[in-house]
DRENROMAR-205733 format. One record per residue (C-alpha): x, y, z negated; residue in three letters. Coordinates in steps of 0.25 Angstrom, whole numbers, padded with zeros to 4 digits, always signed. Layout:
<pts>
XYZALA...
</pts>
This chain:
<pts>
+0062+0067-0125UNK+0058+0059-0136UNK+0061+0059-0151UNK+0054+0049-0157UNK+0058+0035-0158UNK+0047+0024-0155UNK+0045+0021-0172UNK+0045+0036-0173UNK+0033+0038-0162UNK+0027+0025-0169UNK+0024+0031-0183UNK+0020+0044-0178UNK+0011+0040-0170UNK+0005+0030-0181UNK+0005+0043-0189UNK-0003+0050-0181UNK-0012+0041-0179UNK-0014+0039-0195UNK-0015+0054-0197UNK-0026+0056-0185UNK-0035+0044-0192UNK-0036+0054-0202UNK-0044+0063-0196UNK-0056+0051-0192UNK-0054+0043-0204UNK-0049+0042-0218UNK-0048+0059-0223UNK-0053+0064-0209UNK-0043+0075-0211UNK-0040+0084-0200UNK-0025+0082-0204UNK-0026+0069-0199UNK-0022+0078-0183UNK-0010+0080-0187UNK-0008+0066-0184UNK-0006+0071-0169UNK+0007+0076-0171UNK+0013+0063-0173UNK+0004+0055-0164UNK+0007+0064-0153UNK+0024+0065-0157UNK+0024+0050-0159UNK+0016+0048-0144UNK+0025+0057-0137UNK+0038+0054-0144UNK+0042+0067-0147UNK+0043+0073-0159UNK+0046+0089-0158UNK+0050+0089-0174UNK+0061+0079-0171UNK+0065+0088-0158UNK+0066+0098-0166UNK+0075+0090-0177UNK+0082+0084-0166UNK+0077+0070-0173UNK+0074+0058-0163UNK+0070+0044-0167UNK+0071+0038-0154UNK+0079+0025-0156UNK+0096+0029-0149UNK+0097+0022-0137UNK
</pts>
């Protein structure tokens, strides 16, 4: 069941991405992987922080 409304899923993903192009340019940090974590909750739609919460930002329809 998704809990991530479609602005929600946008920014993380654009977050993800913008933290994972830190590991090839810029610092090259390594933190730049923990940009998968949004990456991958923003793509699948599901965030287990907000299940846990019991938060959902998907629009009320």
């Amino acid at each position: 069941m998704r809990n991530e409304g479609a602005l929600d899923r946008g920014l993380r993903v654009g977050l993800g991405l913008g933290l994972i192009a830190l590991v090839f340019a810029g610092p090259q940090t390594p933190w730049g992987w923990v940009g998968l974590v949004p990456l991958l909750t923003g793509a699948v739609g599901v965030c287990p922080l907000y299940t846990l919460l019991g938060v959902n930002t998907c629009a009320r329809g």
